[in-house]
KOLGU-691439 format. One record per atom (N, C-alpha, C): residue number from 1; chain; atom name; x, y, z. Coordinates in Angstrom, 1 decimal, always signed. Each point is the difference from the previous one (the first is absolute). Example, Ala and Ser with C-alpha at 12.3 -4.5 7.8 and 13.67 -1.06 7.14 Angstrom:
<1, "A", "N", <+13.2, -5.7, +7.8>>
<1, "A", "CA", <-0.9, +1.2, +0.0>>
<1, "A", "C", <+0.9, +1.2, +0.0>>
<2, "A", "N", <-0.4, +1.1, -0.7>>
<2, "A", "CA", <+0.9, +1.1, +0.0>>
<2, "A", "C", <-0.8, +1.1, +0.8>>
//
This chain:
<1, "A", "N", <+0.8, -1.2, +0.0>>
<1, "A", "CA", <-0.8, +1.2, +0.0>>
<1, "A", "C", <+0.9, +1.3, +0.0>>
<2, "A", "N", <+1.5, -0.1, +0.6>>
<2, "A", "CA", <+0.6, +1.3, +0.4>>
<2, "A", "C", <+0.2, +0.4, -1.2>>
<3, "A", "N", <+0.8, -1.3, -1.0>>
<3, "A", "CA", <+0.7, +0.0, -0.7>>
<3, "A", "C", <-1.5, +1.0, -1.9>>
<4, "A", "N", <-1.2, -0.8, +0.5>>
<4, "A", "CA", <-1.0, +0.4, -1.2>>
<4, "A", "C", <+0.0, +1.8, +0.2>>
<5, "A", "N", <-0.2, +0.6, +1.2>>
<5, "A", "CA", <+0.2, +1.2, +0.2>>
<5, "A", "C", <+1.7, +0.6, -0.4>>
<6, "A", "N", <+0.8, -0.7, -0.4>>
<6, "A", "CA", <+1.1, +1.0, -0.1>>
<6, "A", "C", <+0.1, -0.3, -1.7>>
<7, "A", "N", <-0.7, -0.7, -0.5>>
<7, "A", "CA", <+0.0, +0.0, -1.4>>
<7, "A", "C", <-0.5, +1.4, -1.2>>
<8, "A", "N", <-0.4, +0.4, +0.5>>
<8, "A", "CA", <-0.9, +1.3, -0.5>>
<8, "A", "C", <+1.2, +0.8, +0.1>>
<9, "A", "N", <+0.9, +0.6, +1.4>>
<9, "A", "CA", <+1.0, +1.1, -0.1>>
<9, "A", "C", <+1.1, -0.8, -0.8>>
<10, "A", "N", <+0.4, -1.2, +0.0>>
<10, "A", "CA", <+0.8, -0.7, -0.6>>
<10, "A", "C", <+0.2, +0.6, -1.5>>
<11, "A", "N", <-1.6, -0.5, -0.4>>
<11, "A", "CA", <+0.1, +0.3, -1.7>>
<11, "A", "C", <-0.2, +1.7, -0.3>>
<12, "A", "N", <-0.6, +0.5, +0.7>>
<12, "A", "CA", <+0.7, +1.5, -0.1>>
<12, "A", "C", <+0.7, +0.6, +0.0>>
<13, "A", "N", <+1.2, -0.5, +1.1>>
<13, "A", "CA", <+1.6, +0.3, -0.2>>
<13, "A", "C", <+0.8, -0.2, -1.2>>
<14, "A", "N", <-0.6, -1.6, -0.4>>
<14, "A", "CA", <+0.9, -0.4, -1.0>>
<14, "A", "C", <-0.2, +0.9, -1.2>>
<15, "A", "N", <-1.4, +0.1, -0.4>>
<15, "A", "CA", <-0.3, +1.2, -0.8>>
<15, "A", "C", <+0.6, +1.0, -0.3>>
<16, "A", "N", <+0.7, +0.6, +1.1>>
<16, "A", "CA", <+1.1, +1.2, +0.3>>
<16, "A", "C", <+1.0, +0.0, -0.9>>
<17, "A", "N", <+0.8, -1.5, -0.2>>
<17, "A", "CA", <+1.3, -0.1, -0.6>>
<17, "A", "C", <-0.3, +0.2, -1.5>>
<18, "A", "N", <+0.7, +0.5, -0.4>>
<18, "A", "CA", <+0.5, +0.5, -1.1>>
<18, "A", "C", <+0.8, -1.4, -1.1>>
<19, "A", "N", <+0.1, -0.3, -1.0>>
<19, "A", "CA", <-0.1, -0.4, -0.9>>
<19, "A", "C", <+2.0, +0.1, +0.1>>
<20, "A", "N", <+1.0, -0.9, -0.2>>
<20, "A", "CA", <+1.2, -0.1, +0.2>>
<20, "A", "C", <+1.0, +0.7, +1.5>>
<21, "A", "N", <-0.8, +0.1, +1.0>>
<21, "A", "CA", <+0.6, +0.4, +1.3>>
<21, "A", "C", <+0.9, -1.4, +0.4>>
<22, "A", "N", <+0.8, +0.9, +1.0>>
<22, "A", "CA", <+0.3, -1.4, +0.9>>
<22, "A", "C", <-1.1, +0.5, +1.2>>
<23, "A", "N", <+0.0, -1.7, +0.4>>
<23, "A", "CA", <-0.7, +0.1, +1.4>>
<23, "A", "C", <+0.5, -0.2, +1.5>>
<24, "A", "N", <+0.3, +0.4, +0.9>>
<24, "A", "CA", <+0.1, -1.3, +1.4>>
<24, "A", "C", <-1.0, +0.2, +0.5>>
<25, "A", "N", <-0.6, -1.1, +0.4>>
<25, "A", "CA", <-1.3, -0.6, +0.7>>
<25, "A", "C", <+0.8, -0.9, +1.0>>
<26, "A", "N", <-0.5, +0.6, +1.7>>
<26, "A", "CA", <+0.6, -0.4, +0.8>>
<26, "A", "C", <-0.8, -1.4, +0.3>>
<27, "A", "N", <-0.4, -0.9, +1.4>>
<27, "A", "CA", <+0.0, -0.9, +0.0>>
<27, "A", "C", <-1.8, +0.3, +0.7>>
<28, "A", "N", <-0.9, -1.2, +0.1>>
<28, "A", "CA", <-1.1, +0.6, +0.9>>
<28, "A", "C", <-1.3, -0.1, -0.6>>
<29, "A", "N", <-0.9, -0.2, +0.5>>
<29, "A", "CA", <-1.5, -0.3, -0.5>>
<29, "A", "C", <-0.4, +0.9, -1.1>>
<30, "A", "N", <+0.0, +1.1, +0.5>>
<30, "A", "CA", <-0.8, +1.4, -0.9>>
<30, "A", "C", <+0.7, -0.2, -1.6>>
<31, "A", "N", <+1.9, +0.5, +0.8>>
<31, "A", "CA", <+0.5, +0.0, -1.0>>
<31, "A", "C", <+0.2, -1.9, -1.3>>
<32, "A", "N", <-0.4, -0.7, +0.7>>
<32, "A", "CA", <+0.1, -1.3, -1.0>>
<32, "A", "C", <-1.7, +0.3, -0.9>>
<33, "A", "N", <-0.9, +0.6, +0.8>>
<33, "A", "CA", <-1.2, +0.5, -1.6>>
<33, "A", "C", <+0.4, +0.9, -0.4>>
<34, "A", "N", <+0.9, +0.8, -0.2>>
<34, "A", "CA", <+0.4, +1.1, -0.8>>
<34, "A", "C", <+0.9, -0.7, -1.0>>
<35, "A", "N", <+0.7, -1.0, +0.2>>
<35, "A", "CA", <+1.0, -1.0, -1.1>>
<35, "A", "C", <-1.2, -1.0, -0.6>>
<36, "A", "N", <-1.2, -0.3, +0.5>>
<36, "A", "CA", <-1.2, -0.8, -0.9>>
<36, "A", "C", <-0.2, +0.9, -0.5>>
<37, "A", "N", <-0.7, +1.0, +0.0>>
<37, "A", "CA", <-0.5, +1.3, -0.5>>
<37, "A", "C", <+1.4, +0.2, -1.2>>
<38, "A", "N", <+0.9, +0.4, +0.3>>
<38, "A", "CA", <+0.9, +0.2, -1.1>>
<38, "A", "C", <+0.2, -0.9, -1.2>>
<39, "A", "N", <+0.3, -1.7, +0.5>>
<39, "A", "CA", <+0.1, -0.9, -0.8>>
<39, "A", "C", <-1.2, +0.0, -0.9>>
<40, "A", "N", <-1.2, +0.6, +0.2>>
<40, "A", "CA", <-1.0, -0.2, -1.1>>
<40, "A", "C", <+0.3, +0.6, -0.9>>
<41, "A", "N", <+0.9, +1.2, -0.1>>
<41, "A", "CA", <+0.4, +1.2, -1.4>>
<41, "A", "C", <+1.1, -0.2, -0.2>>
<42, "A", "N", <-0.1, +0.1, -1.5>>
<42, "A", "CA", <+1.0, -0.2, -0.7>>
<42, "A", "C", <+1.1, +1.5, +0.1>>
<43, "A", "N", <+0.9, +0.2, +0.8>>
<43, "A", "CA", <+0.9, +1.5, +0.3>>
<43, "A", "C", <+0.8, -0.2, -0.3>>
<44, "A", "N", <+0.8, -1.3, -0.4>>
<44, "A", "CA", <+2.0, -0.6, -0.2>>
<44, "A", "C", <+0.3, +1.2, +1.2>>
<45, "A", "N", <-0.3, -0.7, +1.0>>
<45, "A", "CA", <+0.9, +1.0, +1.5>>
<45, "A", "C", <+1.4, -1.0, +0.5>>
<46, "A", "N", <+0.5, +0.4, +0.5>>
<46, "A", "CA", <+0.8, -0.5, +0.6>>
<46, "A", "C", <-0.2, -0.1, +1.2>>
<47, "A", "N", <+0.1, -1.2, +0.9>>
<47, "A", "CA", <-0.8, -0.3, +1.6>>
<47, "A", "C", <+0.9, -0.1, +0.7>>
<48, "A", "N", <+0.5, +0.9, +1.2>>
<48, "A", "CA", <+0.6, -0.4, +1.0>>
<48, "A", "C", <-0.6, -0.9, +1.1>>
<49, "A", "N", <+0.7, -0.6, +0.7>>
<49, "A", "CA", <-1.3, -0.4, +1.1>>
<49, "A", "C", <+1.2, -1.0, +0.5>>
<50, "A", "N", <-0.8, +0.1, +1.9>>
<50, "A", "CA", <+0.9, -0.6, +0.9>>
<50, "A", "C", <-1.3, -1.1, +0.4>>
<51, "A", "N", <-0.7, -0.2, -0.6>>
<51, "A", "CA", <-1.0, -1.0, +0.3>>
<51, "A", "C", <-0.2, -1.4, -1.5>>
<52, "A", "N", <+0.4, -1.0, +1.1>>
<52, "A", "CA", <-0.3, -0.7, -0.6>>
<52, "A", "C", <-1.4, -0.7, -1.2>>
<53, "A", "N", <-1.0, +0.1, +1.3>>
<53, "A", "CA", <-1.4, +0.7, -0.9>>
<53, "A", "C", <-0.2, +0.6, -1.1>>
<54, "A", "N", <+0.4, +1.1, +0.4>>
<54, "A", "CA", <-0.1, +1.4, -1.0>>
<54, "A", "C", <+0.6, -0.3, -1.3>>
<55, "A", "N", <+1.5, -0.9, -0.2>>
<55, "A", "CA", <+1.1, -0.4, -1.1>>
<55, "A", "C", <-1.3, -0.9, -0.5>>
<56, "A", "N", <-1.0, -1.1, +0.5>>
<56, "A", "CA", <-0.1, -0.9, -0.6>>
<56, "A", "C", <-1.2, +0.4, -0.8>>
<57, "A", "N", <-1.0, +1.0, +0.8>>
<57, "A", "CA", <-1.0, +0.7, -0.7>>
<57, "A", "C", <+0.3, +1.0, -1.5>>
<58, "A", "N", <+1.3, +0.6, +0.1>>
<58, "A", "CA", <+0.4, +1.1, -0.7>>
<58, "A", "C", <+0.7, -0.6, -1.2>>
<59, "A", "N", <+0.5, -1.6, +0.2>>
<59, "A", "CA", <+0.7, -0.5, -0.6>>
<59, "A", "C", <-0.9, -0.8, -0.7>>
<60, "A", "N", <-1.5, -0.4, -0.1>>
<60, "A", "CA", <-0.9, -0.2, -1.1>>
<60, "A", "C", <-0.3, +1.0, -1.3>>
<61, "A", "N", <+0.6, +1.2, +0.5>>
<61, "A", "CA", <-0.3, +1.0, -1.6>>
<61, "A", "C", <+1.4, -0.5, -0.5>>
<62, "A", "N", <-0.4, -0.4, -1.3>>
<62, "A", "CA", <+1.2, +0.0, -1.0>>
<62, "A", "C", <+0.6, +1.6, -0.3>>
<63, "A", "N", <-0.7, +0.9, +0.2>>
<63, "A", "CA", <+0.8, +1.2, -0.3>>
<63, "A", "C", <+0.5, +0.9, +0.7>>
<64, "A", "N", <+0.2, -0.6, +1.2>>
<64, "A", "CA", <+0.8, +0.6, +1.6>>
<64, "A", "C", <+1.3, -0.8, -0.4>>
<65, "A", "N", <+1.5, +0.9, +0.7>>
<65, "A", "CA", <+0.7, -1.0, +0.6>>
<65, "A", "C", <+0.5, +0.1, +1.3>>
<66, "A", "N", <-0.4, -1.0, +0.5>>
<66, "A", "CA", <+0.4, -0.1, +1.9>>
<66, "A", "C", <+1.1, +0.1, +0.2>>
<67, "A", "N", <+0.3, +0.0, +1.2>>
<67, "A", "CA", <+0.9, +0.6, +0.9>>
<67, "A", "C", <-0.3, -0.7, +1.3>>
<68, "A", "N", <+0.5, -1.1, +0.5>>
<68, "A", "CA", <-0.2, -0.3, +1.8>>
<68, "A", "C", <+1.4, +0.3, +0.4>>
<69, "A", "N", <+0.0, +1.0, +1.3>>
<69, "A", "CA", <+1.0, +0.5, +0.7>>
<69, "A", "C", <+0.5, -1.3, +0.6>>
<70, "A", "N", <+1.3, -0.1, +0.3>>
<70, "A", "CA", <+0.7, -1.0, +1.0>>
<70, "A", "C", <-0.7, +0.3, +1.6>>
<71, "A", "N", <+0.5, -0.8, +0.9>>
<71, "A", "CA", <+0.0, +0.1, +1.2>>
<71, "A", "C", <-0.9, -0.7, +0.7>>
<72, "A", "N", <+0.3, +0.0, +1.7>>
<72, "A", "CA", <-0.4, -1.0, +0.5>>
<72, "A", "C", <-2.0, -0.1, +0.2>>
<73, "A", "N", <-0.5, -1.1, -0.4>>
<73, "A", "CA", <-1.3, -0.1, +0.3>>
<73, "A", "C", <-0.6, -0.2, +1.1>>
<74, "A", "N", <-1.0, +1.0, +0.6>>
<74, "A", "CA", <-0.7, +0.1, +0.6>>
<74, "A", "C", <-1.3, -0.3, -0.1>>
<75, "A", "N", <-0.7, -1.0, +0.8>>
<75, "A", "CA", <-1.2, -0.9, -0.3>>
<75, "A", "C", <-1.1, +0.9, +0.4>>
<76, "A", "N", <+0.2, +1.5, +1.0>>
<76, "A", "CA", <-1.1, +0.6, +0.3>>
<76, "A", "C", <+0.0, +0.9, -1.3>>
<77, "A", "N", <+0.9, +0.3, -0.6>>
<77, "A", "CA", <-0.8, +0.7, -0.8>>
<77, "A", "C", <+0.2, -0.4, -1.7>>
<78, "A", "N", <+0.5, -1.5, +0.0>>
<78, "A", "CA", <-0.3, -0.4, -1.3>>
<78, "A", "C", <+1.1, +0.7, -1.0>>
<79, "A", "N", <+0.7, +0.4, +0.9>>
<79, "A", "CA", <+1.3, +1.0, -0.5>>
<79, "A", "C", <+1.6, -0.4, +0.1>>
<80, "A", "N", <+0.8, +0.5, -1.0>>
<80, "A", "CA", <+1.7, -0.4, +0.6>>
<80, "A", "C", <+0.0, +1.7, +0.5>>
<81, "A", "N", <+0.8, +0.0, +1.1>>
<81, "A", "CA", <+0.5, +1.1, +0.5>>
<81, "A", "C", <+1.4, +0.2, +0.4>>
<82, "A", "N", <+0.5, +1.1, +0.6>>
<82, "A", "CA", <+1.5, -0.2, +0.3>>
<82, "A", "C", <+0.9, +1.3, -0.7>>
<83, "A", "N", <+0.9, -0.4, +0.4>>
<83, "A", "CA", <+1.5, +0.8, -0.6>>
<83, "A", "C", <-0.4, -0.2, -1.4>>
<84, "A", "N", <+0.9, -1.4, -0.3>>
<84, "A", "CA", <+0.0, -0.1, -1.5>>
<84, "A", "C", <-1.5, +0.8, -1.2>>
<85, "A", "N", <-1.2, -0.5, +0.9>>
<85, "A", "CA", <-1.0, +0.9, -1.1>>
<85, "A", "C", <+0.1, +1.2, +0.2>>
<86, "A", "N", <+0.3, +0.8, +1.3>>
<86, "A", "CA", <+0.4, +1.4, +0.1>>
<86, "A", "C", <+0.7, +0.7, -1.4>>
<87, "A", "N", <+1.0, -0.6, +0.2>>
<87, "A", "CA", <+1.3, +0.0, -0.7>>
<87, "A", "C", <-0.6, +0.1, -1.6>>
<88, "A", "N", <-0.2, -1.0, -0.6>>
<88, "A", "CA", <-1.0, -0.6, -1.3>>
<88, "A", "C", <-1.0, +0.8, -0.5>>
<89, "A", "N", <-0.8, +0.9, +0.9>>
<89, "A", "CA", <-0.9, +0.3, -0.6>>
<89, "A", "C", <+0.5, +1.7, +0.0>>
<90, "A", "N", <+0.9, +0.6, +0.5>>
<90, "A", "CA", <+0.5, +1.4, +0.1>>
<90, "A", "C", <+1.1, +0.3, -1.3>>
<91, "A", "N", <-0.1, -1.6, -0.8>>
<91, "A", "CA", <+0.8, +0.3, -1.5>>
<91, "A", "C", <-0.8, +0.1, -1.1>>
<92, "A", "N", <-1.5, +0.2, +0.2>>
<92, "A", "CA", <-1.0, +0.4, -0.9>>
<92, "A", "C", <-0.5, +1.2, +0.5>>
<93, "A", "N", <-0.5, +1.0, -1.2>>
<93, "A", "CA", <-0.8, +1.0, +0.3>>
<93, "A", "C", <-1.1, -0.3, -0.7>>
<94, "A", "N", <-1.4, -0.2, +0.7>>
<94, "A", "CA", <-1.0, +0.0, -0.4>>
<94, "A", "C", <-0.7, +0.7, -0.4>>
<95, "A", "N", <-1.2, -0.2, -0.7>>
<95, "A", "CA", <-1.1, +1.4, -0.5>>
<95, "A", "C", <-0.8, +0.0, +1.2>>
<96, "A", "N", <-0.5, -1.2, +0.4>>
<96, "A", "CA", <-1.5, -0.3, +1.0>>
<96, "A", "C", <+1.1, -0.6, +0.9>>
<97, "A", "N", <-0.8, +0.2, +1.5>>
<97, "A", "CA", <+0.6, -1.2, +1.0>>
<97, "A", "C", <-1.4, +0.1, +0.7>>
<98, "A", "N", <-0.7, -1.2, +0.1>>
<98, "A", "CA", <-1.3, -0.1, +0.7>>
<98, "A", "C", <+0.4, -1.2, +1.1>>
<99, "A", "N", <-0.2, +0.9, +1.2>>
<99, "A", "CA", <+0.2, -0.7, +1.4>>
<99, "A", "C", <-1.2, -0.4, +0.6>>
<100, "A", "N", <+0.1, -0.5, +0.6>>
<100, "A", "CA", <-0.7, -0.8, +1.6>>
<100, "A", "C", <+0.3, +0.5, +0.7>>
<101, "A", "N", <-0.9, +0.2, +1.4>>
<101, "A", "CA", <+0.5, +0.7, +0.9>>
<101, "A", "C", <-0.8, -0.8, +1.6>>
<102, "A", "N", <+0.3, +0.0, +0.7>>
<102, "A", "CA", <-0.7, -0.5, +1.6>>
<102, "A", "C", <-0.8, +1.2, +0.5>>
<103, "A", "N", <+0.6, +1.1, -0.5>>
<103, "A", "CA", <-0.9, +1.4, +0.8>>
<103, "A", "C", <+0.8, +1.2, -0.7>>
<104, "A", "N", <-0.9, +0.6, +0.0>>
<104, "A", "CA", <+0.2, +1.3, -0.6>>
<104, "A", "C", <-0.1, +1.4, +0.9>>
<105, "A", "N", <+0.9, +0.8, +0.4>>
<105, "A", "CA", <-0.2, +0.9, +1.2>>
<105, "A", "C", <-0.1, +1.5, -1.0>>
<106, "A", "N", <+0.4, +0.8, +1.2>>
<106, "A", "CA", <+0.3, +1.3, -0.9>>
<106, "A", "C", <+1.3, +0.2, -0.6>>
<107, "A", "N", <+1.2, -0.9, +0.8>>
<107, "A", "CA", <+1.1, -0.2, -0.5>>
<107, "A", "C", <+0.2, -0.8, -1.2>>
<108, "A", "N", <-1.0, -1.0, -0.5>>
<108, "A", "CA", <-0.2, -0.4, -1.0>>
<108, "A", "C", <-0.2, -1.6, -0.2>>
<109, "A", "N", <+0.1, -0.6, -0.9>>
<109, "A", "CA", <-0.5, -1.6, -0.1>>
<109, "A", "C", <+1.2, -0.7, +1.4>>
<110, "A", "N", <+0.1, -1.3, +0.8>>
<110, "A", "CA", <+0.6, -0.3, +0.5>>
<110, "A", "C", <-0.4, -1.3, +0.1>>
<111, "A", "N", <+1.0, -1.1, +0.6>>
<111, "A", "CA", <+0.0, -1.6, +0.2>>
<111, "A", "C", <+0.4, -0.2, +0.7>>
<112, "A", "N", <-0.6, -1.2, +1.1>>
<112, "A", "CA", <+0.5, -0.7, +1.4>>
<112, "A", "C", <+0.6, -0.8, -0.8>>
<113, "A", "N", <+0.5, -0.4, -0.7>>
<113, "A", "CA", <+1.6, -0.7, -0.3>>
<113, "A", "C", <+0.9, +1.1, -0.4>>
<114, "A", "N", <+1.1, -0.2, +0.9>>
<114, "A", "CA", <+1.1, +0.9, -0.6>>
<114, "A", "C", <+0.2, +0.0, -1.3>>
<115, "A", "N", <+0.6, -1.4, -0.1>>
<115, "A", "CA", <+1.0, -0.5, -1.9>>
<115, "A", "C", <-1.2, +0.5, -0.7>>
<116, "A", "N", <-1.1, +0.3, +0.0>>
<116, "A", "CA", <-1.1, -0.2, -0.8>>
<116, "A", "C", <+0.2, +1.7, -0.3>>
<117, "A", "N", <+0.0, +0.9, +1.2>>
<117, "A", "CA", <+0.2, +1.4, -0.4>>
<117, "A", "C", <+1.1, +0.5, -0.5>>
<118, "A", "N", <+1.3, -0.8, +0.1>>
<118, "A", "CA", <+1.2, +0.1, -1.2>>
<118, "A", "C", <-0.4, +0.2, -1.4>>
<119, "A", "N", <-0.8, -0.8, +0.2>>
<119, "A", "CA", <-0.4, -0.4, -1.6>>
<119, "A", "C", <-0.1, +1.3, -0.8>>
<120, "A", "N", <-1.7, -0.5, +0.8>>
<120, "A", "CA", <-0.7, +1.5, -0.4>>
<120, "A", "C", <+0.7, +1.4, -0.1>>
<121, "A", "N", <+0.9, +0.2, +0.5>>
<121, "A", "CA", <+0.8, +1.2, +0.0>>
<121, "A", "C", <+1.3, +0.2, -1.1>>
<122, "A", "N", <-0.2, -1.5, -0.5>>
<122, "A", "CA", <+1.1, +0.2, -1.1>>
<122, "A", "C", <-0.5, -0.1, -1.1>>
<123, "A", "N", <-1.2, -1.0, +0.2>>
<123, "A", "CA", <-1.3, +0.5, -1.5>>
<123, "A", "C", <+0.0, +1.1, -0.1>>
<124, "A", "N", <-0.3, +1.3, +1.2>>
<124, "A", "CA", <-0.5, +1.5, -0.4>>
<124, "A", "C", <+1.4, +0.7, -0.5>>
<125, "A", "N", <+0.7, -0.5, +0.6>>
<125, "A", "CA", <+1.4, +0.6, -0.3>>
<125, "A", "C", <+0.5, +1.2, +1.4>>
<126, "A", "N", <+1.0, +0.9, -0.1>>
<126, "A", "CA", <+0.2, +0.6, +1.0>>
<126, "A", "C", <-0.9, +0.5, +0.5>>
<127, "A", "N", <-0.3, +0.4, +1.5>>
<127, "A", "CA", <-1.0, +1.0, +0.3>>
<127, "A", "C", <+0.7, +0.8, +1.0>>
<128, "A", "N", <-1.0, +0.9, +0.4>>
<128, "A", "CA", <+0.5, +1.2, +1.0>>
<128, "A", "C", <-0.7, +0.2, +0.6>>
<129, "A", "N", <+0.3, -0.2, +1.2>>
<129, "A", "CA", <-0.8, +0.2, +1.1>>
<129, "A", "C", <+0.9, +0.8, +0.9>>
<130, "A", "N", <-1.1, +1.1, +0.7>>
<130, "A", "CA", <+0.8, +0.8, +1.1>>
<130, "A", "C", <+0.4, -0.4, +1.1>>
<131, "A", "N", <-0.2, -1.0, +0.7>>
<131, "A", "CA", <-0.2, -0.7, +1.3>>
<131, "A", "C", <+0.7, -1.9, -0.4>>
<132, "A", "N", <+1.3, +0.1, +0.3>>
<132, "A", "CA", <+0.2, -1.5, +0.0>>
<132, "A", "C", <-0.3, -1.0, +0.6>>
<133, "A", "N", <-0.2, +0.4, +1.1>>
<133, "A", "CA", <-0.8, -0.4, +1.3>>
<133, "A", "C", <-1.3, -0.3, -0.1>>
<134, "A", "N", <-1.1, +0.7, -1.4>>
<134, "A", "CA", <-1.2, -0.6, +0.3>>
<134, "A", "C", <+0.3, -1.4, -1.1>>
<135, "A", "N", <+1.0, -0.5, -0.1>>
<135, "A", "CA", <+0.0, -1.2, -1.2>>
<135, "A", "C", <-1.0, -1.3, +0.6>>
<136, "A", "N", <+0.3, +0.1, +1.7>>
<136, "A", "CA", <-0.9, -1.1, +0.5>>
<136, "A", "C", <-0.7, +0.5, +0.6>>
<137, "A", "N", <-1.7, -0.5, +0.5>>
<137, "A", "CA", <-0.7, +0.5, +0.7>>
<137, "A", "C", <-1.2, -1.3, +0.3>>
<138, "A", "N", <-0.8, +0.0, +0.9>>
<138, "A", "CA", <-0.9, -0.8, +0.4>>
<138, "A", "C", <-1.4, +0.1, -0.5>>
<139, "A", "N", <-0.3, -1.4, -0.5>>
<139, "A", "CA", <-1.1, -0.1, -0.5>>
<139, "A", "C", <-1.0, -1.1, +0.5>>
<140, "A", "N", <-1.0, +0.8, +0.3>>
<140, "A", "CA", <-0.9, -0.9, +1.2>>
<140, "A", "C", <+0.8, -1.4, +0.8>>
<141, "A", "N", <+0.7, +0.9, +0.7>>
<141, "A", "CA", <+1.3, -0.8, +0.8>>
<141, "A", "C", <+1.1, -1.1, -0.7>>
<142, "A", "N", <-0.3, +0.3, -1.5>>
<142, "A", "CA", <+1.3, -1.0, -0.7>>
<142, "A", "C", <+0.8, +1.2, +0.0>>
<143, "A", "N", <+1.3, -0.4, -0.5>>
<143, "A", "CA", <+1.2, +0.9, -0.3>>
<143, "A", "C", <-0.5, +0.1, -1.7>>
<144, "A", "N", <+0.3, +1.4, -0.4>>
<144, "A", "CA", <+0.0, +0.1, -1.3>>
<144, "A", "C", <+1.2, +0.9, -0.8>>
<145, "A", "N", <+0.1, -0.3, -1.2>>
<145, "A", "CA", <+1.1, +0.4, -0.7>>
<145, "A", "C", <-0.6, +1.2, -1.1>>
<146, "A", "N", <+0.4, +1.4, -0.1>>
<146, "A", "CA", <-0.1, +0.2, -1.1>>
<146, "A", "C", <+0.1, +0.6, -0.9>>
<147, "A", "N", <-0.8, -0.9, -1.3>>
<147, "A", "CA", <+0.7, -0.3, -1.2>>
<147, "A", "C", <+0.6, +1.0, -1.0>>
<148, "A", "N", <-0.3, +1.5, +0.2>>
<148, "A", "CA", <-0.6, +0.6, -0.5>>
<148, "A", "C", <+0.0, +1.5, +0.3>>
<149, "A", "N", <+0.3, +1.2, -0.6>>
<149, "A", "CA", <-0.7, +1.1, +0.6>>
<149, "A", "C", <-1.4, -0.1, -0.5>>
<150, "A", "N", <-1.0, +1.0, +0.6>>
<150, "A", "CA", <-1.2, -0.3, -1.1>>
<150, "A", "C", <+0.3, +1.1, -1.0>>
<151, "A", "N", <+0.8, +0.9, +0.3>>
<151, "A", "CA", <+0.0, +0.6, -1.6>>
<151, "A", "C", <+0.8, -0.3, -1.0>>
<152, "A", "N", <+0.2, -1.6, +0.0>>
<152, "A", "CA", <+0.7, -0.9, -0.6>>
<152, "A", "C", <-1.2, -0.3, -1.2>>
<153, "A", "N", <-0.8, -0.5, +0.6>>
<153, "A", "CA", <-1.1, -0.8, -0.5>>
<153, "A", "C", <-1.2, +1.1, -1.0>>
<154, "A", "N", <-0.3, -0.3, -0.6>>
<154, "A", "CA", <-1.1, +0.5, -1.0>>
<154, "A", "C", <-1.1, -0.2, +0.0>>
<155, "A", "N", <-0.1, -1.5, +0.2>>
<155, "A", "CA", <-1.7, -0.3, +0.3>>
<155, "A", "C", <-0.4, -1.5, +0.9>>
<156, "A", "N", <-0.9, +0.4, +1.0>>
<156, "A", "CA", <+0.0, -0.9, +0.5>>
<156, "A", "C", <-1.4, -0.8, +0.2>>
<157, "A", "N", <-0.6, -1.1, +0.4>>
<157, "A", "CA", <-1.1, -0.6, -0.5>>
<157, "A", "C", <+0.0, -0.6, +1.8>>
//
């Protein structure tokens, strides 16, 4: 049922992309209907992606070519995470990077997995934030990381 409701913003987003972009699509529910939603159109994009899912969905269009980042897999989020994907995915510049997020503040999108907010931060590429200190903060009593400034981000669903 969660998943029938995230299908609608899924195929909306995909919508978005443009016709030869590169992509990174991070790892995560929302974002894996935005790689169905994409796989239906024919764009020849180029797919980043640290999700295994997301490679196998994206990798049914014959006129995508994927991209699965290295690094260690993590079974909560269906993702490899780590140094090495850090590393990996900071030697592409992308057009789109459509993230996941655990919560979204005023400081911007964030994740109770750390490696998971590496990511994200290297899909968006550098950011600037005034406060280094607000990088971690508490989210309905989990620890959260985050990803992101929100004046990073363009649109969020």
């Amino acid at each position: 049922m969660v998943e029938e409701a995230r299908r609608p913003s899924g195929a909306s987003t995909a919508g978005l992309i443009e016709a030869g972009q590169v992509v990174m699509i991070d790892g995560g529910s929302t974002t894996y209907e935005v790689a169905r939603g994409l796989a239906q159109l024919t764009r020849d994009l180029v797919v980043i992606t640290n999700s295994t899912g997301i490679a196998a969905v994206a990798g049914g269009n014959p006129t995508f070519r994927v991209i699965l980042c290295p690094g260690t897999y993590d079974r909560r989020e269906g993702s490899v995470l780590g140094e090495d994907t850090v590393e990996f995915v900071r030697r592409y510049n992308a057009d789109v990077a459509i993230i996941g997020a655990s919560g979204v503040s005023f400081d911007g999108p964030s994740d109770t997995i750390s490696g998971a907010a590496s990511v994200k931060r290297a899909m968006i590429g550098p950011r600037h934030v005034d406060d280094p200190g607000r990088d971690q903060q508490q989210v309905r009593g989990a620890r959260a990381w985050n990803a992101c400034a929100r004046s990073k981000t363009s649109r969020m669903w």
